[in-house]
Biopython code that builds the backbone (N, CA, C, O; Angstrom):
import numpy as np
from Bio.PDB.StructureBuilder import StructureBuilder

atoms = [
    (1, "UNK", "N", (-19.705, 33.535, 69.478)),
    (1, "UNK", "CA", (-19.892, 32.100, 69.583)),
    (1, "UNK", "C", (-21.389, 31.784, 69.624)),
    (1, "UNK", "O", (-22.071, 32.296, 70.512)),
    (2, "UNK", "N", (-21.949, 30.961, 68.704)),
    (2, "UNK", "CA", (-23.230, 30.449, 68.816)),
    (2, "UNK", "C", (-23.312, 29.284, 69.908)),
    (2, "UNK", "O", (-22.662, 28.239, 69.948)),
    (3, "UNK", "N", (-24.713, 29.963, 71.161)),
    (3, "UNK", "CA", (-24.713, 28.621, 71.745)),
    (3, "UNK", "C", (-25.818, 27.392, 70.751)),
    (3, "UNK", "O", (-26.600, 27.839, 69.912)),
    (4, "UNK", "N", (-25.713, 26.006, 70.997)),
    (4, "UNK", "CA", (-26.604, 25.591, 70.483)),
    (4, "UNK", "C", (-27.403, 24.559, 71.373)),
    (4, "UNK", "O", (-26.878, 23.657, 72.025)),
    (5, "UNK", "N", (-28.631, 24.807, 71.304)),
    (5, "UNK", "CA", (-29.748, 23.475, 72.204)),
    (5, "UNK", "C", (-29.745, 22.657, 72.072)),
    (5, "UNK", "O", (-30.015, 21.979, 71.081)),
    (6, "UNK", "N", (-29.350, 22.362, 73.307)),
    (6, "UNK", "CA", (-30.102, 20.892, 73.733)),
    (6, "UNK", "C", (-30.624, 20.101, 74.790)),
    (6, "UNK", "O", (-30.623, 20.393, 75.985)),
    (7, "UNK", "N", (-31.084, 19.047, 74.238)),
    (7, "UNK", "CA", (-31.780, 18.373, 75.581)),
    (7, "UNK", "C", (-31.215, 17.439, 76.589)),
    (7, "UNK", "O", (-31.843, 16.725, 77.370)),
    (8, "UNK", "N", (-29.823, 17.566, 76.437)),
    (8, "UNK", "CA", (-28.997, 16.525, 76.567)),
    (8, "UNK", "C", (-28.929, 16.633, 78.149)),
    (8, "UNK", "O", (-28.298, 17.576, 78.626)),
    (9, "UNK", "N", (-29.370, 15.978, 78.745)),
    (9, "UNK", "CA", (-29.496, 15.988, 80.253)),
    (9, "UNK", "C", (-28.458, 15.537, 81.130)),
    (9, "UNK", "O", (-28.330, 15.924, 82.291)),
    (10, "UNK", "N", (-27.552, 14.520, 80.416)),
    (10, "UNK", "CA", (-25.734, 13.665, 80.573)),
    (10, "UNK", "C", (-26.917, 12.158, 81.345)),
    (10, "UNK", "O", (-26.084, 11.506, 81.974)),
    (11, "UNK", "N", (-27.503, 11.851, 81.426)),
    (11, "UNK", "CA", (-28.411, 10.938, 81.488)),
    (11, "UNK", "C", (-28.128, 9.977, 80.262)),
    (11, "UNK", "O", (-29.200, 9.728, 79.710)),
    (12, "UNK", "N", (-26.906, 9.257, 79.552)),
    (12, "UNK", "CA", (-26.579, 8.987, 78.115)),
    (12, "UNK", "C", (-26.826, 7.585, 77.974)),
    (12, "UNK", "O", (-25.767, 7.092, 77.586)),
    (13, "UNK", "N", (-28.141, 6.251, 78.160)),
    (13, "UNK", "CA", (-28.078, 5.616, 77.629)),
    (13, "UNK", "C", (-29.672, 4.880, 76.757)),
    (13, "UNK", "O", (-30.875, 4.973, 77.001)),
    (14, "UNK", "N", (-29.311, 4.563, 76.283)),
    (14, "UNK", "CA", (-30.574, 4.220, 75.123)),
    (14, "UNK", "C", (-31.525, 2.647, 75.494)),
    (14, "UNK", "O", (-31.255, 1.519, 75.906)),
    (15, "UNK", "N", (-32.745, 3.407, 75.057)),
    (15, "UNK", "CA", (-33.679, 2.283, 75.358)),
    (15, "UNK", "C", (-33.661, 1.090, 74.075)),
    (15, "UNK", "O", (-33.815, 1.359, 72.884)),
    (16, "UNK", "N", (-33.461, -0.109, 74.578)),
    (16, "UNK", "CA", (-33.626, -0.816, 73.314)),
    (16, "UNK", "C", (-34.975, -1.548, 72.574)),
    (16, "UNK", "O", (-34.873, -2.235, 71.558)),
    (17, "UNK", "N", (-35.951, -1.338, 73.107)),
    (17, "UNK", "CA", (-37.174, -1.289, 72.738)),
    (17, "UNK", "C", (-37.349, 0.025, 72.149)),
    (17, "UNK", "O", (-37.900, -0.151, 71.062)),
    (18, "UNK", "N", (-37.175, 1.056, 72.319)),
    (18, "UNK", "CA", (-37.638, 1.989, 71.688)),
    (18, "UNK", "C", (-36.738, 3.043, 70.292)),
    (18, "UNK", "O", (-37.060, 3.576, 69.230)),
    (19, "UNK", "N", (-35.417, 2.877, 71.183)),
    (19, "UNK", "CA", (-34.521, 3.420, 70.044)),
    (19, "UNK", "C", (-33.979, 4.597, 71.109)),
    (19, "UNK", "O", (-32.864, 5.072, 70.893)),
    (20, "UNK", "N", (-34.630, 4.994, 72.070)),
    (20, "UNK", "CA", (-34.676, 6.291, 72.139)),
    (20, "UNK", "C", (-34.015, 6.702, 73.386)),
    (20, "UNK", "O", (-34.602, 6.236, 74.362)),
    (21, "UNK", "N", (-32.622, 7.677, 73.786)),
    (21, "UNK", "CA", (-32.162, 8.083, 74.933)),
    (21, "UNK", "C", (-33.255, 7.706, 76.171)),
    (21, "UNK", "O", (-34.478, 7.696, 76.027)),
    (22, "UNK", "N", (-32.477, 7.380, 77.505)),
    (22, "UNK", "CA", (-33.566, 7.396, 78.415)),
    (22, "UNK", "C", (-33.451, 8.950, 79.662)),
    (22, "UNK", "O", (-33.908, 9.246, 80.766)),
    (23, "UNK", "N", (-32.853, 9.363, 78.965)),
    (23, "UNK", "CA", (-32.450, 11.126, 79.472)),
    (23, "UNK", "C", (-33.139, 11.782, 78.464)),
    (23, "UNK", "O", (-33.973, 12.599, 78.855)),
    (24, "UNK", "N", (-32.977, 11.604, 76.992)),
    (24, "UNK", "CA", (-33.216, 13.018, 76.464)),
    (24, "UNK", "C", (-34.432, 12.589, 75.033)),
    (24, "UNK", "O", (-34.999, 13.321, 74.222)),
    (25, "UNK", "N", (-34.451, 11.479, 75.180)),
    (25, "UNK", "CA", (-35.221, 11.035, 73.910)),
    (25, "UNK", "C", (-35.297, 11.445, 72.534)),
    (25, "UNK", "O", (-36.308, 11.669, 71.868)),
    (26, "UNK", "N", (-33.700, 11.534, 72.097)),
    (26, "UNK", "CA", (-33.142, 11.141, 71.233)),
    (26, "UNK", "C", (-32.982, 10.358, 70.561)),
    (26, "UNK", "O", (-33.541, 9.417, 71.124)),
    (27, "UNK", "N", (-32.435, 9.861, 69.325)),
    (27, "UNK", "CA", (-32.206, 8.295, 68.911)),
    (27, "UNK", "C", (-30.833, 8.539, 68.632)),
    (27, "UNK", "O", (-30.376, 9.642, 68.335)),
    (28, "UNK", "N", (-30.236, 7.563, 68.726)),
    (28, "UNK", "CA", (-28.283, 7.761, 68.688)),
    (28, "UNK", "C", (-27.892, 8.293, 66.619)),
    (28, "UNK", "O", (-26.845, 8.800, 66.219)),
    (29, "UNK", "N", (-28.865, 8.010, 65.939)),
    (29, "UNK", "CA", (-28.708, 9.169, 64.763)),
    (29, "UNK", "C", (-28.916, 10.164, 65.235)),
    (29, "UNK", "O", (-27.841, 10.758, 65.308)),
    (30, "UNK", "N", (-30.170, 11.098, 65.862)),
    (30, "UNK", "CA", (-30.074, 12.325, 66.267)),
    (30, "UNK", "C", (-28.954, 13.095, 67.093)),
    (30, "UNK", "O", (-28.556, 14.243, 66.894)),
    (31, "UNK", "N", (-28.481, 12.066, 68.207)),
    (31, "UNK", "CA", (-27.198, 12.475, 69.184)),
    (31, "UNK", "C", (-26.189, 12.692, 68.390)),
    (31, "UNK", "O", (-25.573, 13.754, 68.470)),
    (32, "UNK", "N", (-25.786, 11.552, 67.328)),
    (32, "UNK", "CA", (-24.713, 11.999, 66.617)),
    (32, "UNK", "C", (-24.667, 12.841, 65.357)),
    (32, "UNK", "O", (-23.628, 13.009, 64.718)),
    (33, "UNK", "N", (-26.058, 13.459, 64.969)),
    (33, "UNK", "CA", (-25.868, 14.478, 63.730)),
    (33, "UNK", "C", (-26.280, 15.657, 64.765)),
    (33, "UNK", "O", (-26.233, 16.729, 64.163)),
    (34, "UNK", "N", (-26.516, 15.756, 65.591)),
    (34, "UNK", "CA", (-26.838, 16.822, 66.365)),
    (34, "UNK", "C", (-25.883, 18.476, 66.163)),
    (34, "UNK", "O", (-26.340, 19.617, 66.234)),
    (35, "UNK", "N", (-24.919, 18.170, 65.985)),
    (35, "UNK", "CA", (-24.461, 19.758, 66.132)),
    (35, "UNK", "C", (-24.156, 20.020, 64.377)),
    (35, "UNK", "O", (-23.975, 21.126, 63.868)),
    (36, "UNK", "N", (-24.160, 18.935, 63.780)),
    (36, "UNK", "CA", (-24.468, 19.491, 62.193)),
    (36, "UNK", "C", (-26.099, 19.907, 61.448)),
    (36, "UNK", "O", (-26.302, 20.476, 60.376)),
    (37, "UNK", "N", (-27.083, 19.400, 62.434)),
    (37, "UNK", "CA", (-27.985, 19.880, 62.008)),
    (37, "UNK", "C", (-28.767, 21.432, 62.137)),
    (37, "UNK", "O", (-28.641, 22.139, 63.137)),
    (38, "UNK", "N", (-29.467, 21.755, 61.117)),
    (38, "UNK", "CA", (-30.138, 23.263, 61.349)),
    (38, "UNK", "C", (-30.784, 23.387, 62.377)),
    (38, "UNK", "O", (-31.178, 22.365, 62.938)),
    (39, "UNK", "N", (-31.053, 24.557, 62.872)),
    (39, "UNK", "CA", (-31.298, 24.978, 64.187)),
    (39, "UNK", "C", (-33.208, 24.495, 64.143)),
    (39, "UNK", "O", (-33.937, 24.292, 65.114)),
    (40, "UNK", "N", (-33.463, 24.451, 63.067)),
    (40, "UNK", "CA", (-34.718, 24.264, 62.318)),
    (40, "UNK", "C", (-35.301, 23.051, 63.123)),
    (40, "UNK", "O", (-36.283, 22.870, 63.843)),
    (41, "UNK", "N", (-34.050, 22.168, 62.586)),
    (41, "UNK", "CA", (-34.439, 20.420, 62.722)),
    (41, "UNK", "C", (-34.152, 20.030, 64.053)),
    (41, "UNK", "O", (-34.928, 19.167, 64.463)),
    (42, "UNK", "N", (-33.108, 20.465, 65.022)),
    (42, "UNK", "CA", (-33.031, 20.239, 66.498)),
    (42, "UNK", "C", (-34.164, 20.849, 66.742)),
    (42, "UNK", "O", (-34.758, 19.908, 67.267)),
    (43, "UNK", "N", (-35.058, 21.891, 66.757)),
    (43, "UNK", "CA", (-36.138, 22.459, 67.475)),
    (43, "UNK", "C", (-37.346, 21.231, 66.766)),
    (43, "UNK", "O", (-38.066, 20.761, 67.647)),
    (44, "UNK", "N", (-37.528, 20.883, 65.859)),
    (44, "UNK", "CA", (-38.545, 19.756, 65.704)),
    (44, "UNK", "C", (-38.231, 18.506, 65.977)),
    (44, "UNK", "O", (-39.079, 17.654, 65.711)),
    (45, "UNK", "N", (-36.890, 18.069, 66.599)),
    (45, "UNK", "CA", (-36.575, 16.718, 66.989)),
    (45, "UNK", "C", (-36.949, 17.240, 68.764)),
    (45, "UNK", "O", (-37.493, 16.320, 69.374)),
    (46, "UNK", "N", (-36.780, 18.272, 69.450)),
    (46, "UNK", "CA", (-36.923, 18.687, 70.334)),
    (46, "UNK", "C", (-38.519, 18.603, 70.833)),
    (46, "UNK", "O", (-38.990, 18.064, 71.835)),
    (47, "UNK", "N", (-39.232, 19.416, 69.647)),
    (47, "UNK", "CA", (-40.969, 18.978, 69.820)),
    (47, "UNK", "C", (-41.334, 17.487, 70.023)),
    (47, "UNK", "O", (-42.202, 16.987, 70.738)),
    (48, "UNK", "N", (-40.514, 16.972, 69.271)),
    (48, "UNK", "CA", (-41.312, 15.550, 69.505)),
    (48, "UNK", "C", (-40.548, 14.886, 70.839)),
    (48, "UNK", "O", (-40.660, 13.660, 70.850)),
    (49, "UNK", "N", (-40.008, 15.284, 71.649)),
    (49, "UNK", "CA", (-39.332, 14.760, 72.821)),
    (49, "UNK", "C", (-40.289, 14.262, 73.959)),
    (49, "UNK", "O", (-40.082, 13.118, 74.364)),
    (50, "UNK", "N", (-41.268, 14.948, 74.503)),
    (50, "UNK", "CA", (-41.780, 15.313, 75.074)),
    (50, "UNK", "C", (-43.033, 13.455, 75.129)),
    (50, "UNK", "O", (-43.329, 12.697, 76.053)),
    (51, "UNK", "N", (-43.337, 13.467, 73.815)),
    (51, "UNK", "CA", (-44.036, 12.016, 73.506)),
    (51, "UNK", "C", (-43.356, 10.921, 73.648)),
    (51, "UNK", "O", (-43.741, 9.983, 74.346)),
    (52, "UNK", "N", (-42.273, 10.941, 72.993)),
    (52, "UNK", "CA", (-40.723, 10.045, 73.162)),
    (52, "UNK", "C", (-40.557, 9.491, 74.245)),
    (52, "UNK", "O", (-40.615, 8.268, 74.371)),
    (53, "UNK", "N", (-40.270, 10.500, 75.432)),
    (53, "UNK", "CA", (-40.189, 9.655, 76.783)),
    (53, "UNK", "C", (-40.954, 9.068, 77.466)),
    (53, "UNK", "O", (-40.693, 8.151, 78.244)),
    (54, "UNK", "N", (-42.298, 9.697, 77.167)),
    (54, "UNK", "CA", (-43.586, 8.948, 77.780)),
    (54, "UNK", "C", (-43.639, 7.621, 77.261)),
    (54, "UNK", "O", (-44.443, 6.805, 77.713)),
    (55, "UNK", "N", (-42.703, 7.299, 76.187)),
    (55, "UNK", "CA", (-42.918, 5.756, 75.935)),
    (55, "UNK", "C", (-42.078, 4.944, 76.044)),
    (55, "UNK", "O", (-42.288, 3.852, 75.517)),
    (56, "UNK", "N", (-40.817, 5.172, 76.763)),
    (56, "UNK", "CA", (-39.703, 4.698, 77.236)),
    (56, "UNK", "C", (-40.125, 4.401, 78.751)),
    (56, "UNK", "O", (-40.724, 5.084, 79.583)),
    (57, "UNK", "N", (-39.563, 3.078, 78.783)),
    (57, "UNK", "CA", (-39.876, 2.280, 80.135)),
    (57, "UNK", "C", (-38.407, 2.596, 81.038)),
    (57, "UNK", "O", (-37.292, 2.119, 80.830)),
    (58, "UNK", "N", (-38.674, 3.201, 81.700)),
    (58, "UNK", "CA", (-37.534, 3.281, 82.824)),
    (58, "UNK", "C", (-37.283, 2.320, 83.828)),
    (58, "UNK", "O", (-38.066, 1.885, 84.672)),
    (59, "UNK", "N", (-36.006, 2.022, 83.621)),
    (59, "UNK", "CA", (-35.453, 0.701, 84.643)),
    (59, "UNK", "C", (-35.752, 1.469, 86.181)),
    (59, "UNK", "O", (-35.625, 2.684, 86.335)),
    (60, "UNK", "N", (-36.265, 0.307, 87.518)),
    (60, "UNK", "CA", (-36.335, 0.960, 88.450)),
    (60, "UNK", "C", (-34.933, 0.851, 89.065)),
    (60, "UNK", "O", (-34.142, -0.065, 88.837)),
    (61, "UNK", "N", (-34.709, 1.984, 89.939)),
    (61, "UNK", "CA", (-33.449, 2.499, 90.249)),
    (61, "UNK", "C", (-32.684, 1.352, 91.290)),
    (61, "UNK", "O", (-33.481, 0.894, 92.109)),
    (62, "UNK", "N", (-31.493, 0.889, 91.389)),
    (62, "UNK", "CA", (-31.093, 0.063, 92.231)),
    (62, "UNK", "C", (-30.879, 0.507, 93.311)),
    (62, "UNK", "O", (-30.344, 1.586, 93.564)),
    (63, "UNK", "N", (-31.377, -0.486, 94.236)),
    (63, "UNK", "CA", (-30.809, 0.214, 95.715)),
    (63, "UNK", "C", (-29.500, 0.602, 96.452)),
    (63, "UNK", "O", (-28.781, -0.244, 96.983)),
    (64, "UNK", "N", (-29.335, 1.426, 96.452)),
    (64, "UNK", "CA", (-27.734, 1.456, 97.350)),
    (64, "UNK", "C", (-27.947, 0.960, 98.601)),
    (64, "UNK", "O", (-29.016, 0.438, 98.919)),
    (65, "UNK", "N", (-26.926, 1.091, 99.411)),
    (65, "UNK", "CA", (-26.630, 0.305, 100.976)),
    (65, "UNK", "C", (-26.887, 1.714, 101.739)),
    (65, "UNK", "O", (-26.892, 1.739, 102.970)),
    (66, "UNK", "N", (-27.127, 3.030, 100.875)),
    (66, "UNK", "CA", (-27.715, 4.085, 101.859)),
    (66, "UNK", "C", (-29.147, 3.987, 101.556)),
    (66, "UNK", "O", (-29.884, 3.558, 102.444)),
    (67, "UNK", "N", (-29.464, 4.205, 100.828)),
    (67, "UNK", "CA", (-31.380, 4.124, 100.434)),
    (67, "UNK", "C", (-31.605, 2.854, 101.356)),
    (67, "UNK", "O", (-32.559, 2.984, 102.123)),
    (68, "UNK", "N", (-30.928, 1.669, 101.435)),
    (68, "UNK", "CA", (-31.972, 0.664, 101.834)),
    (68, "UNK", "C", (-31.082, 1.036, 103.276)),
    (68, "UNK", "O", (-32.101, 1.564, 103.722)),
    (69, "UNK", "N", (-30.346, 1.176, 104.101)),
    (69, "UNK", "CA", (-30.279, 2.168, 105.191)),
    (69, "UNK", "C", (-31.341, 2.887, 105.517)),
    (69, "UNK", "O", (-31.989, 2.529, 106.500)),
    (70, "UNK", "N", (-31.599, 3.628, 105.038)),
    (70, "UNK", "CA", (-32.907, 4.484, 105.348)),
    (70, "UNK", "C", (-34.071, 4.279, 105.297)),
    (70, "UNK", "O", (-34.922, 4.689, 106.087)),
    (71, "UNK", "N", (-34.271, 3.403, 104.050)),
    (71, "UNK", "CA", (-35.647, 2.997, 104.349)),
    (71, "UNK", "C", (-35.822, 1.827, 105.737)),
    (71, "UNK", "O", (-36.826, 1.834, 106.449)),
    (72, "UNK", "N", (-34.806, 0.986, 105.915)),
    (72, "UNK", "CA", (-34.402, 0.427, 107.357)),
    (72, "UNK", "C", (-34.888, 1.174, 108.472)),
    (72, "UNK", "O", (-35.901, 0.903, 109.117)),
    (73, "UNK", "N", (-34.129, 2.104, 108.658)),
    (73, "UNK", "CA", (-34.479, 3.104, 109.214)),
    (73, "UNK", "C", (-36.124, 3.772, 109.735)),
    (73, "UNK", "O", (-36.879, 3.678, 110.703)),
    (74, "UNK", "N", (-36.074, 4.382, 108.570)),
    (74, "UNK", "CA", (-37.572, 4.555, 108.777)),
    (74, "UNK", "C", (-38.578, 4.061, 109.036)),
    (74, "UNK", "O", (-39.567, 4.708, 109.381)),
    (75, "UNK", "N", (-38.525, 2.233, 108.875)),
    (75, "UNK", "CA", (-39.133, 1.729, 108.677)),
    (75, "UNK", "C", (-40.010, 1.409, 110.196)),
    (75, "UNK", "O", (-41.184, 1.088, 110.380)),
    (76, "UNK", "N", (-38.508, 1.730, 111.469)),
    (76, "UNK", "CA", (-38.621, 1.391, 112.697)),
    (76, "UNK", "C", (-39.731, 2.266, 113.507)),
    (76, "UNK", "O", (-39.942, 2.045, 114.699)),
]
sb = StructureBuilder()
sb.init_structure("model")
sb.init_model(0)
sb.init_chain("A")
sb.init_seg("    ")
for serial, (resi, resn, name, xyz) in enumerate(atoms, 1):
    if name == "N":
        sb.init_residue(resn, " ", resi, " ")
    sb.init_atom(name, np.array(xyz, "f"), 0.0, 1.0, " ", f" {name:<3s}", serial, name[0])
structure = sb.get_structure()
């Protein structure tokens, strides 16, 4: 059995300014030709990953009722 790479982190949704996974910095053509492509072309969609995310704006994380618990908490 061949394993095959990837960057796929399960992190699965896409930036819409950019095009690009906000887990794996992909574009949803790459996610979905992914296991038909040569091992060639995942390792150079893979190189360019690395730039990809640095330009994806990440939503800040919502608070749960435990995080803001704690920071409560701590705060005392």
């Amino acid at each position: 059995m061949t394993v095959i790479e990837s960057p796929c982190i399960l992190v699965c949704s896409i930036d819409m300014k950019t095009g690009f996974c906000f887990g794996c910095g992909r574009t949803r053509d790459e996610i979905g030709a992914w296991m038909s492509m040569t091992q060639e072309a995942r390792r150079n969609v893979m190189a360019e990953l690395p730039a990809r995310l640095e330009t994806v704006e990440r939503r800040p994380r919502r608070e749960t009722r435990r995080t803001r618990m704690a920071r409560e908490r701590d705060a005392l």
